[in-house]
Backbone bond lengths (Angstrom), bond angles and torsions (degrees), N, CA, C in turn:
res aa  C-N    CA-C-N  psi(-1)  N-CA   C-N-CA  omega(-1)  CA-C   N-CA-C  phi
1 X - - - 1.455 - - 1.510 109.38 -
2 X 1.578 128.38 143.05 1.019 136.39 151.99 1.482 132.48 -7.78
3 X 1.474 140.82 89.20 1.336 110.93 -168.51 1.702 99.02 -63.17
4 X 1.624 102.01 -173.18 1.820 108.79 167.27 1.516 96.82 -94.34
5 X 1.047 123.25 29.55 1.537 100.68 176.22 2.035 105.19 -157.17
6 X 1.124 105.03 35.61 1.496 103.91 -162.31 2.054 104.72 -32.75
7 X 1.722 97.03 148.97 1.697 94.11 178.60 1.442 95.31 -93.48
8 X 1.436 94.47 165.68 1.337 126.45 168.90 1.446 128.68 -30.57
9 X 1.677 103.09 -30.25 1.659 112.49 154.30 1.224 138.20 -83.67
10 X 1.524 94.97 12.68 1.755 102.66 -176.84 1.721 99.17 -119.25
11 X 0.756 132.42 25.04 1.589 130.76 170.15 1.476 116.46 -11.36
12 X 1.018 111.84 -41.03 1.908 93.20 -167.08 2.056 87.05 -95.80
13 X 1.313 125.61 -37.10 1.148 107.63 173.00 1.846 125.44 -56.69
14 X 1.361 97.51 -28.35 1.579 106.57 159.84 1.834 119.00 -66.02
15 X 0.903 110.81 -39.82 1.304 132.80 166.05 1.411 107.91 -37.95
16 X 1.251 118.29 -87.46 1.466 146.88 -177.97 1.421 116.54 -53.12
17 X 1.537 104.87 -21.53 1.837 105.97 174.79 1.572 87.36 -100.53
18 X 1.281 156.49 14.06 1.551 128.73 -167.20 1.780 74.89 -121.93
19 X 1.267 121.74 -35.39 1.723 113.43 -179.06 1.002 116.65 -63.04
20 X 1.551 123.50 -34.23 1.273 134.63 -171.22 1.671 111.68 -85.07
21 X 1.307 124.12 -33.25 1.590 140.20 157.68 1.459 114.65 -43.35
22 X 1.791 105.54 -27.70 1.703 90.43 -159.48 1.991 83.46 -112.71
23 X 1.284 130.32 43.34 1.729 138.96 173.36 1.304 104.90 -159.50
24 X 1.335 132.17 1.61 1.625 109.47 -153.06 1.784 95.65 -160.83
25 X 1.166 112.31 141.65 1.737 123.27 156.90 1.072 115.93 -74.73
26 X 1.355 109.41 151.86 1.744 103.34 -173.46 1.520 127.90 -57.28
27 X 1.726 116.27 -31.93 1.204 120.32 178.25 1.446 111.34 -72.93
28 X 1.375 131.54 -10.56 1.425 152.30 163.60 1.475 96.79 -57.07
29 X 1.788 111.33 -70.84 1.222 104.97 -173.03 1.872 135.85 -61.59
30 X 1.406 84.50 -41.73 1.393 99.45 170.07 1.789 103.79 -60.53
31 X 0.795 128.51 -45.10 2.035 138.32 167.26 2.002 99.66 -16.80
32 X 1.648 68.34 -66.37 1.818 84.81 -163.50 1.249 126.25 -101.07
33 X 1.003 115.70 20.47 1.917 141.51 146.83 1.298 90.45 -72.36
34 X 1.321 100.17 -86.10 1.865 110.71 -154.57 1.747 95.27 -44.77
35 X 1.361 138.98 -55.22 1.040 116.09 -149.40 1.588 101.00 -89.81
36 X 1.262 118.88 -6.32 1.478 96.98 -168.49 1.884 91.37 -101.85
37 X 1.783 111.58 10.75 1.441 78.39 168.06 1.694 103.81 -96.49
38 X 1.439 111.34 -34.68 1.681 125.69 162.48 1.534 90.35 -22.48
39 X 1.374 140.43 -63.58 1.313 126.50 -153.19 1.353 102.91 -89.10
40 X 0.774 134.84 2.25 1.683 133.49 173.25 1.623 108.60 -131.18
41 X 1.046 125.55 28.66 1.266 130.68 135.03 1.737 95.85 60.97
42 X 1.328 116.82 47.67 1.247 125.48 -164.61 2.052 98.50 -141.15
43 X 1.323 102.30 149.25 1.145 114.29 -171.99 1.894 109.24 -102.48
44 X 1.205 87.64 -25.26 1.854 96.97 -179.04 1.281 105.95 -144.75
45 X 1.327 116.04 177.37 1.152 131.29 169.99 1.752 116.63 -68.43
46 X 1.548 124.06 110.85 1.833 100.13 175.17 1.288 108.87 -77.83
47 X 1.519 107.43 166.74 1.226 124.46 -128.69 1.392 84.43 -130.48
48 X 1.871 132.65 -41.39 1.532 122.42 -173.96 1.121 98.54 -145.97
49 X 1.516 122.01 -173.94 1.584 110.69 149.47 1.776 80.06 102.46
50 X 1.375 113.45 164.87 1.341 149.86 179.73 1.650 97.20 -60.78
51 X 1.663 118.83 -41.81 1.321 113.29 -174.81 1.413 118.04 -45.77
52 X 1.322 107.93 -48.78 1.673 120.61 -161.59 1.379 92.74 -47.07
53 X 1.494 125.91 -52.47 1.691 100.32 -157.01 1.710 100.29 -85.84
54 X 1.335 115.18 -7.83 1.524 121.23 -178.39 1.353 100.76 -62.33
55 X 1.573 127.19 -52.88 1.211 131.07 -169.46 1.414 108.86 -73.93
56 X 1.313 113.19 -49.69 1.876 112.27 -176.87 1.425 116.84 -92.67
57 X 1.197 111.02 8.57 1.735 102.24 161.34 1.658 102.84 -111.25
58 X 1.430 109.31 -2.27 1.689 113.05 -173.99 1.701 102.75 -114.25
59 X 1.171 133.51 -113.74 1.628 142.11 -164.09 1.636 89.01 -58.44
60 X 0.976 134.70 -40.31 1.845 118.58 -166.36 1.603 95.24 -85.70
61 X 1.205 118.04 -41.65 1.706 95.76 -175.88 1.993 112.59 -69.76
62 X 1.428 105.94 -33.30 1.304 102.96 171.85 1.291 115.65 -60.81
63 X 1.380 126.57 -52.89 1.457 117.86 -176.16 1.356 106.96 -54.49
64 X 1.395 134.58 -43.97 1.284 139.92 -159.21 1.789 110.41 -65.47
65 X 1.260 106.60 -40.64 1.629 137.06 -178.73 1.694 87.46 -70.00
66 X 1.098 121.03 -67.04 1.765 99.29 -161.91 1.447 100.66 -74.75
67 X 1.328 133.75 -5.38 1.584 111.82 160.00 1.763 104.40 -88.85
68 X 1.139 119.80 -67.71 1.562 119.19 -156.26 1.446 105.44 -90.91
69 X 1.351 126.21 21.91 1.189 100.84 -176.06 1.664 136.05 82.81
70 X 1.405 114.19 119.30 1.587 117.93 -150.03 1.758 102.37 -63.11
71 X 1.735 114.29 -34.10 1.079 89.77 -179.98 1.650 124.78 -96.56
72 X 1.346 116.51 -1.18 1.635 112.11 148.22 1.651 113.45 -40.80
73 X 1.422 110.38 -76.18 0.853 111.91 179.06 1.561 152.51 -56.54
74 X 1.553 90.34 -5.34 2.040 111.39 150.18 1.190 91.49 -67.38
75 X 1.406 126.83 -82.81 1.602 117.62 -152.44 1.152 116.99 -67.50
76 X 1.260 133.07 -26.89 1.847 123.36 151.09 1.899 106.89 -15.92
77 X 1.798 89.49 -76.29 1.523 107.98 -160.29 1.336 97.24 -57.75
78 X 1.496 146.31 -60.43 1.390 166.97 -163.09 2.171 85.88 -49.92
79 X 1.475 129.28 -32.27 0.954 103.09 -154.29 2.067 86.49 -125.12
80 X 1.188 84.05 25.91 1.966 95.30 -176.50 1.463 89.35 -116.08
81 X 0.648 134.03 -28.84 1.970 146.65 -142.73 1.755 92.35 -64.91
82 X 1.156 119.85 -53.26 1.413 119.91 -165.00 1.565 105.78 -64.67
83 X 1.635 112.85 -51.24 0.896 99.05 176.73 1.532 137.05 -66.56
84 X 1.725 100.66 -32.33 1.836 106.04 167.91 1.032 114.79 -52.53
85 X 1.078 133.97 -34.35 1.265 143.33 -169.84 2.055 134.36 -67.18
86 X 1.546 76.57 -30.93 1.243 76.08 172.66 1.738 93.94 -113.34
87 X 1.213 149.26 -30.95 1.180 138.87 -179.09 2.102 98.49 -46.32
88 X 1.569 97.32 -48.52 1.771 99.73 174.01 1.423 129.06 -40.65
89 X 1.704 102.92 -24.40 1.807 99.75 -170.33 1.584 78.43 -102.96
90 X 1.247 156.21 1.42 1.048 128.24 157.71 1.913 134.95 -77.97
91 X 1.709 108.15 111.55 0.970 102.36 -165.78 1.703 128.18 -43.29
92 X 1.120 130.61 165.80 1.361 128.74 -168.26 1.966 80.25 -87.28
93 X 0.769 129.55 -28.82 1.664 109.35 -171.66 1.635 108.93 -70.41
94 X 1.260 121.43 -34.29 1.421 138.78 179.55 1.668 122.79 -45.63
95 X 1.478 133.73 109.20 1.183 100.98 147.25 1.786 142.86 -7.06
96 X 1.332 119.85 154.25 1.861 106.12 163.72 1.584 86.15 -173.78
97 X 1.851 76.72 144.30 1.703 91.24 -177.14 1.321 95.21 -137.88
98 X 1.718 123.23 -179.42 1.065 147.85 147.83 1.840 104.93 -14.89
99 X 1.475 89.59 -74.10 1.784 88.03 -148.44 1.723 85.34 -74.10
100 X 0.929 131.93 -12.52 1.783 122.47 -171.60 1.820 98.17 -77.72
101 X 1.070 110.47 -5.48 1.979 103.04 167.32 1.120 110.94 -99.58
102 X 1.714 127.07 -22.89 1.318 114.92 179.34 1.568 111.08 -69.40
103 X 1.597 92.94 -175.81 1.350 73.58 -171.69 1.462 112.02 -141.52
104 X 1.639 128.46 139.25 1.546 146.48 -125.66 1.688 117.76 -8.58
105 X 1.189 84.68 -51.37 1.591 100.01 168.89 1.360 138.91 -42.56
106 X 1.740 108.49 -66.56 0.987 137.16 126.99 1.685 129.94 -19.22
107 X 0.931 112.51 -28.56 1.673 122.68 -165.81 1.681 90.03 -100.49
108 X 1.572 105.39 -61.81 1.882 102.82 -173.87 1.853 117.51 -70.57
109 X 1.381 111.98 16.86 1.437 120.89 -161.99 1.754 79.37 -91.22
110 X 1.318 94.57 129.04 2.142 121.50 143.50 1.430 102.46 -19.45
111 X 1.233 105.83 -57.95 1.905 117.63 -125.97 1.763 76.96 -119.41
112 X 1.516 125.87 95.56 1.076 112.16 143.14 1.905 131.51 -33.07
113 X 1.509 91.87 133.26 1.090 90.17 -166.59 2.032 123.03 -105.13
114 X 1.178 140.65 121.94 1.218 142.34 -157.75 1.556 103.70 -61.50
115 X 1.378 109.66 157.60 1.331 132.46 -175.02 1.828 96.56 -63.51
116 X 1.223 122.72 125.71 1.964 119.44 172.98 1.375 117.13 -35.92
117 X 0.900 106.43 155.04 1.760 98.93 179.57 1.568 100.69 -112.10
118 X 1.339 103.36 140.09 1.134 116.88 177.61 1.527 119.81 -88.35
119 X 1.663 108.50 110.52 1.786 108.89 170.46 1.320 110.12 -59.61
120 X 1.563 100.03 149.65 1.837 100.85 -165.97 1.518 87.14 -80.74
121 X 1.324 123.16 162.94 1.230 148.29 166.36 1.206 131.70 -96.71
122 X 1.152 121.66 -4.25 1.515 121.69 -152.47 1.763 93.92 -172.52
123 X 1.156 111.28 129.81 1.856 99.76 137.57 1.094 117.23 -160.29
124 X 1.527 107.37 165.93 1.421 106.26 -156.84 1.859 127.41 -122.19
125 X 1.046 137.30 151.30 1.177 125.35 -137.67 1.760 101.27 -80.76
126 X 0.958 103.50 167.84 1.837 116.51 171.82 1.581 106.60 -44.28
127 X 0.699 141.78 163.90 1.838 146.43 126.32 0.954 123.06 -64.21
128 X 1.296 99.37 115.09 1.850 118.50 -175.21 1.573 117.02 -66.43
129 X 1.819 114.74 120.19 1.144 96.03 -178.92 1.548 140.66 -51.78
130 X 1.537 116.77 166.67 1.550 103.93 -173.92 1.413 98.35 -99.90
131 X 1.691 118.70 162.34 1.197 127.97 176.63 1.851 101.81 -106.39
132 X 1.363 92.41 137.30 1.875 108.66 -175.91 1.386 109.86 -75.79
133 X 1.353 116.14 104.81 1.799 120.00 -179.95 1.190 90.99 -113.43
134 X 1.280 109.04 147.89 1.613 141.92 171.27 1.517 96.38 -131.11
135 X 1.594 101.69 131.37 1.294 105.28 148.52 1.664 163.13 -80.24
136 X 1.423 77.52 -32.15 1.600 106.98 163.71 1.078 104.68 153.87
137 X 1.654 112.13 152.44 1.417 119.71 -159.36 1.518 112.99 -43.90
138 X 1.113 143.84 12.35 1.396 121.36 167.31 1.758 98.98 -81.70
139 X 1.291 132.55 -9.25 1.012 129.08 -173.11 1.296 105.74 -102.40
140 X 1.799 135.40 130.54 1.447 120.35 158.49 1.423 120.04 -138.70
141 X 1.486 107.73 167.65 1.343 104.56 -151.14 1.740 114.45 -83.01
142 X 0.865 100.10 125.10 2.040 111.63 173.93 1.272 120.01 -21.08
143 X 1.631 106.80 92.64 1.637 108.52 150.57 1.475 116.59 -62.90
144 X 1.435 136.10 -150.95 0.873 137.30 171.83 1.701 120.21 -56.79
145 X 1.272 115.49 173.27 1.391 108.81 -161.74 1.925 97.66 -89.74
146 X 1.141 131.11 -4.78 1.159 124.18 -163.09 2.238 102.13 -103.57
147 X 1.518 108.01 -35.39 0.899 120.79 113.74 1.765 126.91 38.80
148 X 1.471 116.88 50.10 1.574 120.96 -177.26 1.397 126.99 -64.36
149 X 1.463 136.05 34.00 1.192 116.46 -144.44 1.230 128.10 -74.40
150 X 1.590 122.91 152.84 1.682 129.97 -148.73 1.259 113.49 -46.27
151 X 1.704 124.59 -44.62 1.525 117.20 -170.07 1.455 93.77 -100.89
152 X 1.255 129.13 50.91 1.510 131.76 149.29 1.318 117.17 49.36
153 X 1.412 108.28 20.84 2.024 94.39 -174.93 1.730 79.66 -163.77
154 X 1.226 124.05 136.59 1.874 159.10 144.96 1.066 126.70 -106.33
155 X 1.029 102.60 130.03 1.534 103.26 158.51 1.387 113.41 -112.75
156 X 1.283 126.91 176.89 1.622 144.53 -177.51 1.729 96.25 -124.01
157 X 1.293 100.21 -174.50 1.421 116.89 -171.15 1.300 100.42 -79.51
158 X 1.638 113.50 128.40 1.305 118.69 179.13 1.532 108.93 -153.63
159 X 1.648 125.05 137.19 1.249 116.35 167.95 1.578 125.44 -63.41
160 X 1.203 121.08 -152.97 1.931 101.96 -174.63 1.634 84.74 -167.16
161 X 0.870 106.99 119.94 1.855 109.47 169.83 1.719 101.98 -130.30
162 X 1.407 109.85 119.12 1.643 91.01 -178.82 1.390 115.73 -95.98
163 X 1.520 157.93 168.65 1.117 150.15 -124.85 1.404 109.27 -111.59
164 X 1.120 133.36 139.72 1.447 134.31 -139.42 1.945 90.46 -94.22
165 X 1.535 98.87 135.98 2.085 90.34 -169.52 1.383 106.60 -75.28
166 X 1.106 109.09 136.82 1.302 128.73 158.19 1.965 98.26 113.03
167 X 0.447 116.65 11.60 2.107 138.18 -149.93 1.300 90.88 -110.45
168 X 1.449 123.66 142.28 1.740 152.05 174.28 1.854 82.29 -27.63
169 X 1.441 84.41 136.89 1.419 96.05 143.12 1.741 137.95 -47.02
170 X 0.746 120.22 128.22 2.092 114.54 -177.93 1.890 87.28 -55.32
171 X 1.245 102.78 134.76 1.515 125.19 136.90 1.575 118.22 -52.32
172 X 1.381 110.25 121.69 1.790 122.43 144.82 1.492 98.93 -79.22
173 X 1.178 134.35 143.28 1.290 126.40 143.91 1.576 113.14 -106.47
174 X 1.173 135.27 134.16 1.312 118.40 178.44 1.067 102.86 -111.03
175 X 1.578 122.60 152.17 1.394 107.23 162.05 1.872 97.79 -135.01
176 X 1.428 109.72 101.54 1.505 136.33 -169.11 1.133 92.69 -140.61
177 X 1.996 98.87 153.65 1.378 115.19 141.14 1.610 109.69 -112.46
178 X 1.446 116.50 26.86 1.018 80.45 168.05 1.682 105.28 -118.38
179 X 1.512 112.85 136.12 1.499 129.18 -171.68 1.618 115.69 -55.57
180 X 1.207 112.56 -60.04 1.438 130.64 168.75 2.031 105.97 -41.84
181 X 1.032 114.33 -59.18 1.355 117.19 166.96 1.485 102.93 -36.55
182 X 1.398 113.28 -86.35 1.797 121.94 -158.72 1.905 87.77 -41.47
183 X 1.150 110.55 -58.48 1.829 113.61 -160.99 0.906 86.83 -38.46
184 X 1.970 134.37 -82.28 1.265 130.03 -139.41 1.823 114.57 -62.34
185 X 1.643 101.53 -59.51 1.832 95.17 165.58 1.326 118.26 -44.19
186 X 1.619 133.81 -10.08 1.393 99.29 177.79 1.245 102.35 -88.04
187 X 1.597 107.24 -20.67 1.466 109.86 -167.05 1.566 108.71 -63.09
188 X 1.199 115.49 -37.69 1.666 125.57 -159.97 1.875 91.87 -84.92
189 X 1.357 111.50 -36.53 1.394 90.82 163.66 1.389 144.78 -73.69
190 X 1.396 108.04 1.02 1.278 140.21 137.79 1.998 96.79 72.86
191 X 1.438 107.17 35.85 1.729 109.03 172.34 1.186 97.85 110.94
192 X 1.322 131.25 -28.63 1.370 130.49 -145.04 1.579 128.37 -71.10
193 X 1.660 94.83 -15.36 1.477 113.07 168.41 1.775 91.48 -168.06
194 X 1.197 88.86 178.95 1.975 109.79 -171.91 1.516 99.52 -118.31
195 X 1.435 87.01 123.24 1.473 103.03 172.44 1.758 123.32 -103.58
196 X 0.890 96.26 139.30 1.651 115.46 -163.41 1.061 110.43 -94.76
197 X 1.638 166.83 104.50 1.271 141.00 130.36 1.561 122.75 -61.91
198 X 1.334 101.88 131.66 1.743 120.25 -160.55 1.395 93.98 -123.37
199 X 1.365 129.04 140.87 1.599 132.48 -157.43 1.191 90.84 -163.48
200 X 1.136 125.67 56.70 1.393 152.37 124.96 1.323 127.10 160.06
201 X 1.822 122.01 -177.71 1.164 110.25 -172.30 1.184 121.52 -91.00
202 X 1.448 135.70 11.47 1.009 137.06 173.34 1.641 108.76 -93.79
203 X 1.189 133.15 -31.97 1.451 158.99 -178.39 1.817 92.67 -59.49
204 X 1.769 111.18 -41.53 1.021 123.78 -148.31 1.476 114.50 -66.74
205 X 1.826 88.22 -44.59 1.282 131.47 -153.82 2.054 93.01 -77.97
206 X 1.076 110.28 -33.90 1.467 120.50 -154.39 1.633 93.75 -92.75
207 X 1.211 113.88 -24.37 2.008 114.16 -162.76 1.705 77.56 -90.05
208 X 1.623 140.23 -55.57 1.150 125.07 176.75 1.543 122.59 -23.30
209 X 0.934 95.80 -51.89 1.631 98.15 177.95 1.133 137.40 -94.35
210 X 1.228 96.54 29.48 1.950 106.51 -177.33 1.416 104.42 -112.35
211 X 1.513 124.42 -33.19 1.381 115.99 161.50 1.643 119.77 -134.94
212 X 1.638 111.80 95.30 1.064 100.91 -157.93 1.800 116.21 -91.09
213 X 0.889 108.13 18.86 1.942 119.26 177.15 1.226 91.66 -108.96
214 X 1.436 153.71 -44.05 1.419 133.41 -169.10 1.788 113.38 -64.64
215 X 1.257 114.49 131.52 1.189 139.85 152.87 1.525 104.59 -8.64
216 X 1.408 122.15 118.17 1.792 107.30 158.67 1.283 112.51 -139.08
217 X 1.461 100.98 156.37 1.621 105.06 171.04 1.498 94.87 -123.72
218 X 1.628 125.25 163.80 1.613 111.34 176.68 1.854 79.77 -140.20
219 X 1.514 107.88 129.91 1.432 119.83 165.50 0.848 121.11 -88.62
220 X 1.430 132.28 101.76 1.716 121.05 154.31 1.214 125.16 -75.67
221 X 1.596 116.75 124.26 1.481 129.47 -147.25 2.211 83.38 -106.95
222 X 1.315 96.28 106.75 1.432 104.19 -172.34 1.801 112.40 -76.72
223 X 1.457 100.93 -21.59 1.400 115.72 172.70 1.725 115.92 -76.10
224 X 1.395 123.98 -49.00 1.578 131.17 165.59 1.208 92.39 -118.13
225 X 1.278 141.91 113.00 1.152 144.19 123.27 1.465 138.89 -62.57
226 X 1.647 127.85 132.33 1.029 119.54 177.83 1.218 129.92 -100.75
227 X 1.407 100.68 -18.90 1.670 130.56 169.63 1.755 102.85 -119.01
228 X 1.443 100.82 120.07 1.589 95.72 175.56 1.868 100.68 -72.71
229 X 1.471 109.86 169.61 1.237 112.01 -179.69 1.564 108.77 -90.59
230 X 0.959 129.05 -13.19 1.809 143.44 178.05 2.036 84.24 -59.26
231 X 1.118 106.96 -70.83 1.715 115.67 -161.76 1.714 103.86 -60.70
232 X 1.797 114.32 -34.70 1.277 95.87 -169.01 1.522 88.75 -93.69
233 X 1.176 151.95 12.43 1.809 120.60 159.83 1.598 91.92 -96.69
234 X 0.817 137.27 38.65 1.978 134.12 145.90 1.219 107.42 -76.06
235 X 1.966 112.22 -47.44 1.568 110.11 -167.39 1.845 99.19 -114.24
236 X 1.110 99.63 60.79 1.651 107.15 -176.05 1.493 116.77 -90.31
237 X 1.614 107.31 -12.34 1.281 132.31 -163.86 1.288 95.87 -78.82
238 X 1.893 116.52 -36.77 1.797 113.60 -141.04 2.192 77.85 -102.49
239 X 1.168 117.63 -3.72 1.544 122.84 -174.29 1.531 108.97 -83.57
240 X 1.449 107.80 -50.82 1.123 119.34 -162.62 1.830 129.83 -51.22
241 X 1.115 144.41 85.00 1.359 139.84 -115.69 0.793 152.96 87.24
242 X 1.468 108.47 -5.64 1.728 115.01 -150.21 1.817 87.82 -148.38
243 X 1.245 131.24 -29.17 1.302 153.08 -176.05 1.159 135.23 -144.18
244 X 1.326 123.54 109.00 1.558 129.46 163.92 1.269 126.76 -62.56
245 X 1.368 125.96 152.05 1.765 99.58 -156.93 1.643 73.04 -142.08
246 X 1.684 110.25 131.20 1.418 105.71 173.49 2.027 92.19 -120.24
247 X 1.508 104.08 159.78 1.484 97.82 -161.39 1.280 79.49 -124.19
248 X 1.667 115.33 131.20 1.810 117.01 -175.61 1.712 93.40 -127.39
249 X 1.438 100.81 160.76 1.110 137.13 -173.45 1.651 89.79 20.54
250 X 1.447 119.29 90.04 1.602 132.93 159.43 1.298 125.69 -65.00
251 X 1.015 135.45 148.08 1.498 110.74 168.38 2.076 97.66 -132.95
252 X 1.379 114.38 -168.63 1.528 95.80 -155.08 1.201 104.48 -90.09
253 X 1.675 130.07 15.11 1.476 108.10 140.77 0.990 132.38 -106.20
254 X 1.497 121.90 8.12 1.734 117.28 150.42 1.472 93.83 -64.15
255 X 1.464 145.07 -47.70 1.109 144.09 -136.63 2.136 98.07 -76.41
256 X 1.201 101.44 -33.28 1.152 114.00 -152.56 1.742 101.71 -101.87
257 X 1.297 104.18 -13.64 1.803 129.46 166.22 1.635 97.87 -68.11
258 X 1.112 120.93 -63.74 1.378 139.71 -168.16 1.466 119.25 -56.23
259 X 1.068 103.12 -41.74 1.738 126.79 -169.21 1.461 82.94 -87.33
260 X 1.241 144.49 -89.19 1.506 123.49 -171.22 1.282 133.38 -67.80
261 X 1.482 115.42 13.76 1.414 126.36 154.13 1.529 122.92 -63.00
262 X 1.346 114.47 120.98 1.892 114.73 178.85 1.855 100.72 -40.09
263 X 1.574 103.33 128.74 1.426 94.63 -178.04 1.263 121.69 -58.91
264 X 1.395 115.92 -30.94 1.310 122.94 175.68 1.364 120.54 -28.24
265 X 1.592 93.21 -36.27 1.603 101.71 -159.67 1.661 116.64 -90.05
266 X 1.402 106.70 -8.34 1.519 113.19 -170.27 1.606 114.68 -135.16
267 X 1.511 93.42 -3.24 1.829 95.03 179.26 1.024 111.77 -53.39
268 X 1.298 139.01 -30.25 1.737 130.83 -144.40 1.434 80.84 -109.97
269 X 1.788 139.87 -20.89 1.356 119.02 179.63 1.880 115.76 -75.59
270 X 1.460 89.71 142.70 1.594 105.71 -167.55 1.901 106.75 -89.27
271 X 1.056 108.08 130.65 1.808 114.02 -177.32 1.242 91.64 -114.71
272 X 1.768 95.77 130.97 1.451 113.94 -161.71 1.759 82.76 -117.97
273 X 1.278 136.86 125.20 1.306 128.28 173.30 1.882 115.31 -103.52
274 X 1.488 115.54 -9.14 1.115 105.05 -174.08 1.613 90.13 -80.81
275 X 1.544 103.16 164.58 1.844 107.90 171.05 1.358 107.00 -116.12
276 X 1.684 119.03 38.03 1.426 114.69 168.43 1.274 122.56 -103.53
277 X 1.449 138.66 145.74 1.209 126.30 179.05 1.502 144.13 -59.61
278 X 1.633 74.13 -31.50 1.819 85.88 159.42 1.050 116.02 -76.36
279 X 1.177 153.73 -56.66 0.774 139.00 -131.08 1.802 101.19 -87.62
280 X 1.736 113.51 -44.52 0.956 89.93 144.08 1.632 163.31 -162.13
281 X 1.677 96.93 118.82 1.526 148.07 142.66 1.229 108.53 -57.20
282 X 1.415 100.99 -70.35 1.782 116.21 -166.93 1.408 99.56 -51.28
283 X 1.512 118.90 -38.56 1.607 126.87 -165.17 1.395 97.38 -67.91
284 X 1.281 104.81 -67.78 2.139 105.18 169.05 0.914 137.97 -35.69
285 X 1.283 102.67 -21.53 1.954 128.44 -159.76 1.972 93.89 -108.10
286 X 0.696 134.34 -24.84 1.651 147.67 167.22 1.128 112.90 -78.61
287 X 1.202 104.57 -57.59 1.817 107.06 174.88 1.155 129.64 -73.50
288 X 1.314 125.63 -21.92 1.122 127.62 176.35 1.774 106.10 -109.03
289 X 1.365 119.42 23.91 1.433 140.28 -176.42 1.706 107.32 29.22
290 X 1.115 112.03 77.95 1.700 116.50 -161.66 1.943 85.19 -117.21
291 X 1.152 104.26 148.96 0.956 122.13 -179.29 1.822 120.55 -64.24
């Protein structure tokens, strides 16, 4: 993955995070690093050689396209081009630096000269506040996050859209290792939606986008986790709307993850405190308003 700070010997990976800064949030960026190196079977970013435009006109423009859109992602590449381009005629046996991409001008200048800045392309609107539904008193509203309350299940402020008829089943997403868990919730959900186990966040990131009108809930299993909760409020941004995130069996450093998370970022997630399966089902089965 991308560091946040590529050195001075990585130029086009410096490159590629300042393009991606001026269209994209970081959990966006980090998204489409990781997957477009996963898809090119590459450990880093290349640096010279024929690869560079192999990789960023191939796995980096695709990843970039299924988040922002194919034509962001022309003019990304359209405004990367100069620099791939010449990092490309540099042989892979060769040294390569900074000033060896600028260009002649640039190279004989006093005053080293900074990487272009990229005009943002795109931006995107605020997050719309959520409205506070309760269902009925078996549900109550969030004291603090540490916080046991008597009928074992809360929710927080969350919108409620119920699933359009005749339309995909709602998504479970789980994110557990433990097997016996996923079996029994699908069982107790008895058909009512399809449950997923997801074993990591990149896995996570990729099942999002395969059906994006179906209903989801995503479980974090606080007892086996497959995704710690520290890593999934980074990409809470690409969740928010699109996924309800209920946090099961916590213990006090998810608890203590949560509590110094920007609220913004975790209000609408629901803390389920009982550790039974039914119960929650019933929590899935409410939230995702299933019959």
């Amino acid at each position: 993955m991308m560091s946040a700070h590529p050195t001075p010997d990585a130029p086009v990976a410096r490159a590629l995070e300042e393009a991606l800064e001026a269209v994209a949030t970081e959990p966006v960026r980090i998204a489409v690093i990781a997957r477009a190196l996963r898809d090119a079977g590459r450990a880093s970013i290349p640096e010279r050689g024929p690869e560079v435009l192999e990789f960023a006109e191939g796995p980096f423009r695709r990843a970039l396209a299924t988040r922002i859109g194919d034509d962001v992602a022309d003019e990304v590449l359209d405004q990367l081009r100069p620099v791939l381009q010449r990092a490309a005629r540099r042989s892979s046996m060769q040294p390569i630096s900074s000033a060896q991409l600028q260009s002649p001008a640039q190279s004989r200048a006093a005053e080293p000269v900074p990487t272009p800045t990229f005009v943002p392309l795109r931006t995107t609107s605020p997050p719309q506040p959520l409205e506070l539904f309760l269902d009925d008193e078996e549900f109550q509203a969030p004291g603090d996050l540490g916080e046991e309350p008597g009928s074992g299940v809360y929710v927080s402020a969350r919108p409620r859209t119920d699933p359009a008829p005749g339309g995909p089943l709602p998504l479970v997403f789980f994110a557990t290792q433990d097997a016996s868990a996923s079996g029994a919730l699908a069982h107790a959900l008895g058909g009512r939606a399809t449950v997923r186990v997801v074993e990591g966040l990149l896995e996570l990131l990729d099942a999002l986008e395969e059906d994006p009108e179906a209903a989801r809930v995503l479980i974090l299993d606080g007892g086996y986790p497959s995704i710690q909760i520290p890593s999934l409020i980074t990409v809470a941004p690409e969740l928010a709307g699109r996924t309800r995130v209920v946090v099961w069996r916590a213990f006090e450093g998810d608890r203590a993850a949560l509590a110094s998370a920007p609220s913004d970022v975790t209000s609408a997630w629901i803390r389920c405190h009982s550790r039974g399966l039914d119960e929650l089902a019933e929590l899935c089965a409410r939230t995702l308003a299933l019959p």
